[in-house]
DRENTOR-407788 format. One record per residue (C-alpha): residue in three letters; x, y negated, z. Coordinates in steps of 0.5 Angstrom, whole numbers, plus 500, padded with zeros to 3 digits. Each point is the difference from the previous one (the first is absolute). Example, Ala and Ser with C-alpha at 12.3 -4.5 7.8 and 13.67 -1.06 7.14 Angstrom:
# DRENTOR-407788
ALA525509516 SER502493498 
# end
This chain:
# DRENTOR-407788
UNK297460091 UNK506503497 UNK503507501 UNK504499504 UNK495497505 UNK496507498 UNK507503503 UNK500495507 UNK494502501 UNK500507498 UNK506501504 UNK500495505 UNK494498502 UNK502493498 UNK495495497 UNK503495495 UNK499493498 UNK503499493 UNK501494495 UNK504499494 UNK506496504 UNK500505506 UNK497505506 UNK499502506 UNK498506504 UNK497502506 UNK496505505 UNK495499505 UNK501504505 UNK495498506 UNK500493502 UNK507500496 UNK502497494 UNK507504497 UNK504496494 UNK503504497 UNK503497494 UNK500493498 UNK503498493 UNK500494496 UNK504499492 UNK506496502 UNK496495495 UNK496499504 UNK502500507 UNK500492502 UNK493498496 UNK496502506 UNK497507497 UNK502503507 UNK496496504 UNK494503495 UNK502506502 UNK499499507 UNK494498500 UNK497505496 UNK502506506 UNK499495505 UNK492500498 UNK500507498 UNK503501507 UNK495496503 UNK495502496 UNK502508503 UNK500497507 UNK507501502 UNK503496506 UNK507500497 UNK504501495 UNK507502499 UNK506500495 UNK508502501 UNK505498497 UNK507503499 UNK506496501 UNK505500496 UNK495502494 UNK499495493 UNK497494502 UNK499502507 UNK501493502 UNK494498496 UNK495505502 UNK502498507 UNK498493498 UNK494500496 UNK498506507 UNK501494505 UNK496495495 UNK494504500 UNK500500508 UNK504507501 UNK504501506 UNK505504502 UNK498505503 UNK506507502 UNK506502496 UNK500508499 UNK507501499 UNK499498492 UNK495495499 UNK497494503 UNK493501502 UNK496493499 UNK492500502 UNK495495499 UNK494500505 UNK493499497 UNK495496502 UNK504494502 UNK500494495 UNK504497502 UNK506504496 UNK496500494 
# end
């Protein structure tokens, strides 16, 4: 792991998957799964590494047995877009929108959505 994990974890509490081409973090807080960023290089945005990554958390989540898990996004934020994608691709619905970000979950349990 890298410092930067060290730090999220340290200072966040988030667990973090990591390769050379991209990460993500995440917190398990009871039955739920938080995201909390998720980045790929630009290089590598199309090659499918993302799904990797998603399925790496949707084991950990798994394995951890969490019901849900939850992700947001803030519109009008790079890339948006993409993230709202590649969270619907992964069987993520929405959920609320706070004022500031849309909140997306994906229930556990049902194969059905992955």
């Amino acid at each position: 792991m890298s410092l930067h994990s060290d730090y999220i974890r340290e200072r966040l509490g988030q667990e973090s998957i990591e390769h050379e081409w991209g990460f993500l973090t995440y917190k398990i807080i009871g039955d739920v799964v938080e995201v909390g960023d998720f980045y790929i290089s630009p290089a590598e945005r199309r090659s499918g590494k993302s799904d990797r990554l998603g399925d790496e958390l949707l084991f950990r989540a798994k394995q951890a047995g969490a019901k849900r898990i939850a992700a947001w996004v803030w519109p009008g934020m790079p890339n948006a877009d993409g993230s709202i994608k590649v969270l619907f691709r992964f069987g993520f619905k929405l959920h609320s929108n706070d004022g500031a970000r849309t909140i997306l979950v994906k229930e556990l349990g049902d194969e059905s959505n992955g």
